[in-house]
N, C-alpha and C positions, 0 to 999 in steps of 0.2 A: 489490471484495470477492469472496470465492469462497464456493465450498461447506464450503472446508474452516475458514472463520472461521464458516460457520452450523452449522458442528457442533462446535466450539468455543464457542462462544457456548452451545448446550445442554447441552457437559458443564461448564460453568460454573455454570450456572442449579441446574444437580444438585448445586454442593457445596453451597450453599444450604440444602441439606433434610437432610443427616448432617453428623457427628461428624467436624471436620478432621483428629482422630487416630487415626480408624478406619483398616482396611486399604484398605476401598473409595475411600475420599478419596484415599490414596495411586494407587491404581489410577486413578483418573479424572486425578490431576493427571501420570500419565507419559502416558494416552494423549494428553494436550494437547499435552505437549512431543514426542511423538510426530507428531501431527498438523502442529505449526509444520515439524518435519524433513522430513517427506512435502509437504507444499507448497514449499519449496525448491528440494529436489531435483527436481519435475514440472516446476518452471518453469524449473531450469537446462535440461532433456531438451528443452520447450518448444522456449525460446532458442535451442539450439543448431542443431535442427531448422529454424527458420525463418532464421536464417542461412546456413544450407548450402542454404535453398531461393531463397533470393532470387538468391547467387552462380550457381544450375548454371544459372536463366533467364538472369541475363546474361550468362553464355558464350553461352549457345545461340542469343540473339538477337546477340551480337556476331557468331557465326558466319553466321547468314543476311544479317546488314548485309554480310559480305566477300563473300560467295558472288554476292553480287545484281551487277547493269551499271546504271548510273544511266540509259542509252540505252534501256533498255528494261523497266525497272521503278523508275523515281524515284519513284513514287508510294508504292511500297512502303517503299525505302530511307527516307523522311522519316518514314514511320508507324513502324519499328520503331526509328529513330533518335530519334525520340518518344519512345516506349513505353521505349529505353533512358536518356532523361534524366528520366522520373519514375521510373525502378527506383535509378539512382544513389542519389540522396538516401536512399532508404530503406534500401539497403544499409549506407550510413553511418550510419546512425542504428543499425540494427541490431547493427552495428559497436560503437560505442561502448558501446552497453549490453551486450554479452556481456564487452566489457573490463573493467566493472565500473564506469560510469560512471551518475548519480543519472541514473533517471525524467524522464523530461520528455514535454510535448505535442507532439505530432510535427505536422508542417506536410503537406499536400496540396494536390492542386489543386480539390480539390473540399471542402476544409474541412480537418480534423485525424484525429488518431488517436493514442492513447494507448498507455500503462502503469498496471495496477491501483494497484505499487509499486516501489519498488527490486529489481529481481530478478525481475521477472513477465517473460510471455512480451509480446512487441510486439503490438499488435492494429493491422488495419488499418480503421479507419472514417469516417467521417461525419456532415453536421450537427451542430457542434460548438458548442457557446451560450459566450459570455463569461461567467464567474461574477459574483452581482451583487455589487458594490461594498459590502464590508462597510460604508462610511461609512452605509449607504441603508440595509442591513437589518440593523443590530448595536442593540437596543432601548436606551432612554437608562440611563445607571447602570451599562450592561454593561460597562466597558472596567477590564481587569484591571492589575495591578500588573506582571504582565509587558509591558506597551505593546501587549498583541494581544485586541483583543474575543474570545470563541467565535468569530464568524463571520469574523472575519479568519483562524484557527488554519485552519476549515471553507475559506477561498478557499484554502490554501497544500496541502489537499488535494487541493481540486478540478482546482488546475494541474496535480498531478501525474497526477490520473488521465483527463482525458479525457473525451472525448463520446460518441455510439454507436458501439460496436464489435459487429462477429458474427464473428470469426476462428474459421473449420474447427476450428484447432488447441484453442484454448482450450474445457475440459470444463465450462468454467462456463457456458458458452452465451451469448448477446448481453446485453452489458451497455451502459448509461450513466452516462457520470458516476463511472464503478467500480462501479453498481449492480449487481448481478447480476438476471435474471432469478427467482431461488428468493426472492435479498433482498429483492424487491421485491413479491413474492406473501406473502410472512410479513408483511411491511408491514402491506398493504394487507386481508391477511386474506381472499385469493380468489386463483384462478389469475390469472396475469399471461401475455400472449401478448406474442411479440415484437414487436409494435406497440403495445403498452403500455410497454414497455421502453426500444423507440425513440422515443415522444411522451413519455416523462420528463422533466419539468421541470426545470431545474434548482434550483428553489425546494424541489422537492421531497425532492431528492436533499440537499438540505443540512439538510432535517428527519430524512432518516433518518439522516447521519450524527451529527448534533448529539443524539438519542433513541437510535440504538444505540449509540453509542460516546463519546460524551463524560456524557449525562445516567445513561442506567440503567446503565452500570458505575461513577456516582457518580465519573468523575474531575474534574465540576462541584465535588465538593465538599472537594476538595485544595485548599490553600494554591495563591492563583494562581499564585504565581513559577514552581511545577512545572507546571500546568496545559498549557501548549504543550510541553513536552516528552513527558509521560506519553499523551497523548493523541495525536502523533506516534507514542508506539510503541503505543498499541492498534490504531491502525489498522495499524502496521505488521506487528506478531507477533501482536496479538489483546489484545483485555480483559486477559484473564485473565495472560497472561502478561506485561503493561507492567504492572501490580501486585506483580506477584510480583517483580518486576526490581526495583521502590521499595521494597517491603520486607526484599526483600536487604539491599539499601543500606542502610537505617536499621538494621538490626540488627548491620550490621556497624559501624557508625557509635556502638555503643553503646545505640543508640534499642531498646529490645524492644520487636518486633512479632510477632504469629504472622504468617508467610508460606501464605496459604491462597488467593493472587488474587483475592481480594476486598475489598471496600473494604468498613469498616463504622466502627463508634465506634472504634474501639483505631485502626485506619490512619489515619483522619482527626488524633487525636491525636498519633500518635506523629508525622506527616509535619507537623504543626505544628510540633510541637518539634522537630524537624529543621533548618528553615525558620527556626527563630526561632534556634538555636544554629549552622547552617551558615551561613547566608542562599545567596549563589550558587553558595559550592560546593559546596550538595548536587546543582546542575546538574550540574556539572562530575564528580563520585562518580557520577551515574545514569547521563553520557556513559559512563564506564570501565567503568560493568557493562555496559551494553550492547554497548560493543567484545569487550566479553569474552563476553560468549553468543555475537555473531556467530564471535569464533573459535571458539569451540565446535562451530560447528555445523563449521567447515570442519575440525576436527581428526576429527570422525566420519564427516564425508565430502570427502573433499580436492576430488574433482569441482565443491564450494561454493567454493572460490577465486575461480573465474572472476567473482561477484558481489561479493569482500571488498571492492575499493576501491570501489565504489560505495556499499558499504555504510557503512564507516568515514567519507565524506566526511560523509553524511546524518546520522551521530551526533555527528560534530564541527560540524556547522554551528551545535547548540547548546549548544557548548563556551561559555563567559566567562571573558575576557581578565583 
């Protein structure tokens, strides 16, 4: 998570307390979609940067590997020959995600290193925990209609985002688990040091996600069927904006909802009847809007290309056949 989902997250909290037809509501719901576009765009700038940085190291050390005489410095020649077989991998990986390929935990030799999300800058870090076994921590009764408890939805996050990272680059500052440093002081209710951030539990990190992003945006209380999808895109766009994505859809679908990305009595209704008149292909309708705001974004800024296919796959994964 970043800063810019904690300040998304408050102008959310603000429509709450005015008139959805007021002009300030409007104002607040563009600075949102503004906000999702600004975060985008930092993390293609990101990407691109730490891919160009990874490449000029290994020229520079391919060139001292040619320069060097085995007769008189092999000691060296093996260290930077070293040093050039754990940059590989990471170049490839770096690789693939500016191509537009899904997120995933990245492998080291000293543990892992992650991605926030689809489209985030690479981080490189450390001490990396296995998420615990939804079978172990999903309470009895919990398991939904879609085949995935809360905490199973919460493990398929957790793969994506990784363990502790501090990358130079990223303005979010060290995070775990995709916790941020700010996210995890709003938590907690007191400044967090980056040893707080780096001794984050992962038990922990799956209460904030399951409290900030599944419980108080109330997408607990959607029809399960949608529930792992909606909840994939809060974390992925934000709250506010995997709401407003569902109630497009149902309104287009016939279903009136006010579109205010909020969840209350009218959403919760209206996404039942949805649910009970669609059944999976309102899945498949929420896929399409979603491919459709992703092009959005890239029609306002083509520079977003570089992440479409990575994007597209991650929406289609919760396509139904």
């Amino acid at each position: 998570m970043s800063t810019y989902l904690e300040a998304r997250n408050k102008l959310n909290e603000a429509l709450n307390f005015i008139n959805p037809t007021d002009p300030e509501a409007q104002k607040i719901k563009s600075a949102i979609r503004e906000l999702d576009i600004a975060e985008l765009k930092e993390a293609e700038t990101e990407f691109v940067a730490a891919s160009q940085g990874i490449a000029e190291a290994m020229a520079k050390l391919k060139a001292v590997t040619a320069a060097l005489q085995p007769n008189i410095a092999s000691e060296a020649i093996d260290k930077v020959n070293g040093a050039l077989a754990d940059i590989t991998p990471l170049a490839e990986k770096v690789s693939r995600l500016v191509s537009g390929e899904p997120a995933a935990v990245f492998d080291s030799g000293q543990g892992g290193s992650g991605v926030t999300s689809a489209g985030s800058v690479p981080t490189a870090g450390d001490e990396v925990a296995s998420p615990t076994p939804a079978a172990a921590s999903a309470p009895p009764g919990d398991r939904i209609i879609s085949g995935k408890t809360p905490d199973e939805m919460i493990d398929d996050i957790l793969a994506r985002e990784g363990g502790f990272v501090n990358h130079p680059a990223d303005r979010g500052g060290p995070t775990n688990f995709g916790v941020t440093q700010a996210t995890l002081a709003s938590w907690r209710g007191r400044e967090a040091t980056i040893d707080d951030v780096r001794s984050l539990t992962v038990n922990e990190a799956r209460d904030i996600y399951r409290t900030k992003y599944y419980v108080d945006p109330k997408i607990d209380k959607l029809p399960s069927l949608i529930q792992p999808l909606v909840f994939d895109m809060s974390i992925n766009h934000g709250p506010g904006t995997a709401v407003n994505l569902l109630q497009r859809v149902l309104n287009e679908r016939g279903i009136t909802c006010e579109v205010d990305g909020g969840i209350g009595d009218e959403t919760i209704r209206c996404a039942q009847t949805g649910t009970d008149q669609l059944g999976t292909e309102l899945i498949n309708f929420l896929v399409d809007k979603r491919i459709q705001f992703y092009h959005q974004i890239v029609e306002k800024n083509s520079g977003q290309s570089v992440f479409l296919k990575g994007w597209l796959k991650r929406a289609n994964e919760f396509r139904v056949a």
